[in-house]
C-alpha positions in Angstrom: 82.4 130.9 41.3 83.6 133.3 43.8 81.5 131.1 46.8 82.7 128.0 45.2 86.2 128.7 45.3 85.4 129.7 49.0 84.0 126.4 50.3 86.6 124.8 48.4 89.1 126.4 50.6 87.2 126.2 53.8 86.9 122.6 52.9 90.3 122.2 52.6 91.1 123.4 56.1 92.2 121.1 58.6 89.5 119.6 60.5 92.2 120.5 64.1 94.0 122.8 65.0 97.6 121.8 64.0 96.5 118.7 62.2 99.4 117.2 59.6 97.8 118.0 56.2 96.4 115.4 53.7 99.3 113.1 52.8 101.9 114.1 54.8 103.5 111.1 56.6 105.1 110.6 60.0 104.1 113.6 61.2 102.9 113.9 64.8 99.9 116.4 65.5 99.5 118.5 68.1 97.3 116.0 69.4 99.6 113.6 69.4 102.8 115.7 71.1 100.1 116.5 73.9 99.5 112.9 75.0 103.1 112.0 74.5 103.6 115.2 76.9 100.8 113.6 79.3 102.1 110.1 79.3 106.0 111.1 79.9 104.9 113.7 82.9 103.5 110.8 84.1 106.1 108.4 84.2 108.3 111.4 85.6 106.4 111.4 88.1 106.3 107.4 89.1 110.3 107.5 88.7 110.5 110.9 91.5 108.6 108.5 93.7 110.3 105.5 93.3 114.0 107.1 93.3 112.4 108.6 97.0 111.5 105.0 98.2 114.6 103.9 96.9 116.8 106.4 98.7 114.7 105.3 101.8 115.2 102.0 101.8 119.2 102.5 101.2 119.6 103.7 104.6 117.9 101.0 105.8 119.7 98.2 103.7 123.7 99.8 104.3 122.6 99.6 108.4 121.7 95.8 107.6 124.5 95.5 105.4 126.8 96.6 108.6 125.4 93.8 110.9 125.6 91.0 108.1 129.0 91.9 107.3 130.0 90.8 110.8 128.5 87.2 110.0 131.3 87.0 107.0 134.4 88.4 108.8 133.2 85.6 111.9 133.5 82.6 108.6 137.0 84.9 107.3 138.4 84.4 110.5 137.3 80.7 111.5 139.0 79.7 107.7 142.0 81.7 107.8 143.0 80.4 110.8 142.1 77.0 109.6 142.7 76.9 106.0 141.3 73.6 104.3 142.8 72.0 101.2 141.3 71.5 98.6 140.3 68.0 97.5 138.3 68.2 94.6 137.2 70.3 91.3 134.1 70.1 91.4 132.5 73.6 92.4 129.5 75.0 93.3 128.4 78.7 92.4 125.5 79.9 94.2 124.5 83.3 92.4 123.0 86.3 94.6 120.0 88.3 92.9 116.8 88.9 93.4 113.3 89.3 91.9 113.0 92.8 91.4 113.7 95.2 88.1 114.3 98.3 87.4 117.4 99.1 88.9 120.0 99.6 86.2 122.6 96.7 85.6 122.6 94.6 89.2 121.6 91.7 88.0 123.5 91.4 85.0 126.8 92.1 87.1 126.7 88.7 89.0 125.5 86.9 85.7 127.9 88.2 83.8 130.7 87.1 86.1 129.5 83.7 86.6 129.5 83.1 82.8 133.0 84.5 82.5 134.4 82.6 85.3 133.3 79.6 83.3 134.3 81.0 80.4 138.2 81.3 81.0 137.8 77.4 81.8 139.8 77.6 85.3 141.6 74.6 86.2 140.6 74.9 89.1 137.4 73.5 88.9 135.2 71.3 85.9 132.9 73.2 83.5 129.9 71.3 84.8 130.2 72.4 88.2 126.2 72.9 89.3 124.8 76.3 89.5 122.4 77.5 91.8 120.6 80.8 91.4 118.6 83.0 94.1 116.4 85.3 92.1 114.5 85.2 89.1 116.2 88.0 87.1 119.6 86.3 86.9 117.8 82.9 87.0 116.6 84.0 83.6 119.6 84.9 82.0 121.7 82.1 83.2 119.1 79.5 81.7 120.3 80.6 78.2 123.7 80.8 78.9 124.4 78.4 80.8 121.5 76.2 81.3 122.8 72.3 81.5 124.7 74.0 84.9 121.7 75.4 86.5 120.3 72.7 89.0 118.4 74.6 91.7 116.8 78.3 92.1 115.7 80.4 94.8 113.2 83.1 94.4 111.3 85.5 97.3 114.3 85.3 99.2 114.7 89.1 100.3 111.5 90.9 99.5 112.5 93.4 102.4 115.8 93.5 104.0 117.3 89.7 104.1 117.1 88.0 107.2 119.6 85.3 108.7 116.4 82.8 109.0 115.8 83.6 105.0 120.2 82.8 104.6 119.4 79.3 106.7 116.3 78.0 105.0 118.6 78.7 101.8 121.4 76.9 103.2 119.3 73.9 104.4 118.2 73.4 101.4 121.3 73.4 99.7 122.6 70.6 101.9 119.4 68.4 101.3 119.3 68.7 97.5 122.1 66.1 96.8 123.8 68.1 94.4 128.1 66.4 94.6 130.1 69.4 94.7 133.7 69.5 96.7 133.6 73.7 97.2 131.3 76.7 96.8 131.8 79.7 96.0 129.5 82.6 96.2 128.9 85.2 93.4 127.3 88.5 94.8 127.7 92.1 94.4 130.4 94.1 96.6 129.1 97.1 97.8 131.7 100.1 96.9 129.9 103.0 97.6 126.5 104.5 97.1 127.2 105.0 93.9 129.1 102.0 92.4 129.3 98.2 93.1 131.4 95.2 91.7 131.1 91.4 91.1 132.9 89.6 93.7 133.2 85.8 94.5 133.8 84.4 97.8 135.1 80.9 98.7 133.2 78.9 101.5 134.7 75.4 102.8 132.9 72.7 103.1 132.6 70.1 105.9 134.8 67.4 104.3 137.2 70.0 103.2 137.0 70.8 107.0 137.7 67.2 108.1 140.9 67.4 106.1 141.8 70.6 107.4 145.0 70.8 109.6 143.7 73.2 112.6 140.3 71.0 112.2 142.5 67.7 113.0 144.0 68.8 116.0 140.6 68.8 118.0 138.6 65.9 118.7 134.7 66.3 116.8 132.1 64.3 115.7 131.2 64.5 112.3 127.5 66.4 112.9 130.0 69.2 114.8 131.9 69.2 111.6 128.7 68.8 108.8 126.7 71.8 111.7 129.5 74.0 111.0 130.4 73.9 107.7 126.1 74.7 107.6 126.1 77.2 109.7 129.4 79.0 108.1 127.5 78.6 104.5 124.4 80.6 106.3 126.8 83.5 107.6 128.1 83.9 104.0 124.6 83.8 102.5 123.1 86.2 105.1 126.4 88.3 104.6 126.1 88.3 101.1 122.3 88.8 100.5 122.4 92.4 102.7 125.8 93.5 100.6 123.3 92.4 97.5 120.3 94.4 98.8 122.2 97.1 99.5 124.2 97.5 96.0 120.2 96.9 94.5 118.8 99.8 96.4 121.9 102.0 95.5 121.5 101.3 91.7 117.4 101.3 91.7 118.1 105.1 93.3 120.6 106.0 90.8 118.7 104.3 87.7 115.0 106.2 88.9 117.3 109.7 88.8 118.7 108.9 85.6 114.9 108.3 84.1 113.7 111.2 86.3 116.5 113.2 83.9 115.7 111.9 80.6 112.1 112.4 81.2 112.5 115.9 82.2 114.9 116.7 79.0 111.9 114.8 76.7 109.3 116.7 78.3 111.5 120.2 77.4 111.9 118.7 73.8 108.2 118.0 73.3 106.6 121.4 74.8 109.2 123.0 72.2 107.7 120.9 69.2 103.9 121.2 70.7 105.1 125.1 70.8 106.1 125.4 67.0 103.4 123.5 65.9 100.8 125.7 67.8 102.3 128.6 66.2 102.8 127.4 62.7 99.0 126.1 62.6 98.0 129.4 64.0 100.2 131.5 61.8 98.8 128.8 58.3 95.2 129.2 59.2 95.7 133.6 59.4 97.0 133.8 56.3 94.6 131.7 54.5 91.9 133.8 56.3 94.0 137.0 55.0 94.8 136.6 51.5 91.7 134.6 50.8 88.0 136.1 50.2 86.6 134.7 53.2 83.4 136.0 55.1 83.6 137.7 57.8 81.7 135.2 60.4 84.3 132.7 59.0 87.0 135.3 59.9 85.4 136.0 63.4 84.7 132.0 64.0 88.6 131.2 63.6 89.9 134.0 64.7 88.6 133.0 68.2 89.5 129.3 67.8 93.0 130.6 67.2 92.8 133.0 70.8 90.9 130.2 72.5 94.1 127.8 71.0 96.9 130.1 72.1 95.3 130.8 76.0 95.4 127.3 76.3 98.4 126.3 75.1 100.2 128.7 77.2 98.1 127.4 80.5 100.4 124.2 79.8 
């Protein structure tokens, strides 16, 4: 009887070390925290290295932000002294992204604005005013908001820092595809500070609004000077606006990857604690079954070395 009731309880014993006994549900073994411990360590680790690359790049993208910035305050200066009126209310929105994730809440910013600006229903312009998009991330959330306005999209634009030849084939393209519009107006992210950005818009004239322009009149041009400049001023504010996008996009990719490097640090504390109490729960369950019950003694010396071999490695971790 006495042997009986002893395999009964030996039989009984968890087949692991902190194993969740028969019929307990949701509970995680020790197993289980372990691989959770592995897998989060190593997405701390990808985060560190892409919040370095990030931080990188940044410098890179404000000292091309600098240089584009001058391309916009050239069109600012050209317009202000030679305002245009405007004819029409049909607008077109060109939306500045770009392809890449991970960086926090850039690419919601712009779509967000867009769908408000058409949301108040402005007079100033009709609600099916055409959309263009560069970038598939706000490409994608404009199609279900507003997708009968979408009518053209750009993506691989700005891989690497933007370029003025990337802002021109843009532009081209633009002035090729057809699309009847009587303004634009440019939706990008303004650069605040390495740690913040905002949604702005930005109005660029176009070549008939140009013809009707006051300062415009007073000079003599042909009408390819007109339709070349009105072109070239769209490329400045493209160019200027894709390096201010980049920019804000490296800032927040930084400042996401350090908020993930954070979380994953305070889940990684949080699991070695639960690993910890589990360790020492199983250890402290299995010695006093071997202590109260009538166990023999290699059964005693067998776990009584798991446990030590148990403990030394779980404080190796």
């Amino acid at each position: 009887m006495l042997a009986r009731s002893t395999l009964g309880r030996v039989a009984s014993q968890p087949k692991v070390l902190g194993a969740a006994p028969a019929g307990a549900r949701n509970m995680a073994t020790l197993r289980e925290i372990e691989l959770r411990l592995k897998s989060v360590r190593n997405i701390e680790k990808i985060t560190k290295s892409m919040k370095m690359i990030a931080s990188t790049k940044l410098a890179k993208a404000q000292r091309a932000m600098q240089a584009g910035k001058e391309y916009g305050i050239a069109n600012s200066e050209v317009f202000n002294h030679a305002p245009a009126e405007q004819s029409g209310k049909r607008k077109l929105f060109i939306v500045v992204s770009s392809d890449k994730g991970l960086c926090g809440g850039i690419h919601s910013s712009v779509s967000k604005q867009t769908r408000r600006t058409f949301a108040e229903k402005d007079a100033t312009f009709e609600t099916d005013s055409p959309i263009m998009v560069i970038g598939d991330k706000s490409k994608a959330q404009l199609s279900r908001a507003l997708p009968k306005n979408l009518v053209m999209t750009f993506n691989q634009i700005g891989r690497d820092i933007p370029t003025f030849a990337d802002a021109a084939g843009v532009a081209d393209l633009i002035m090729k595809s057809g699309v009847e519009y009587d303004s634009i107006a440019i939706v990008y992210n303004k650069f605040v500070s390495a740690i913040s950005y905002e949604p702005a818009i930005v109005e660029v004239e176009t070549a008939d609004a140009l013809k009707e322009s006051a300062g415009f009149r007073a000079y003599e041009m042909e009408d390819d000077v007109t339709k070349d400049l009105a072109e070239f001023s769209l490329a400045n504010a493209i160019f200027a606006a894709l390096t201010e996008g980049h920019a804000c996009e490296q800032s927040a990719r930084r400042n996401a990857m350090d908020n993930a490097s954070k979380n994953a640090s305070d889940m990684i504390n949080r699991l070695q604690m639960q690993y910890n109490r589990g360790r020492q729960a199983a250890i402290t369950n299995e010695l006093v079954d071997i202590i109260t019950g009538d166990v023999p003694r290699s059964y005693i010396v067998f776990w009584t070395w798991v446990a030590h071999i148990r403990y030394v490695g779980a404080s190796a971790l």
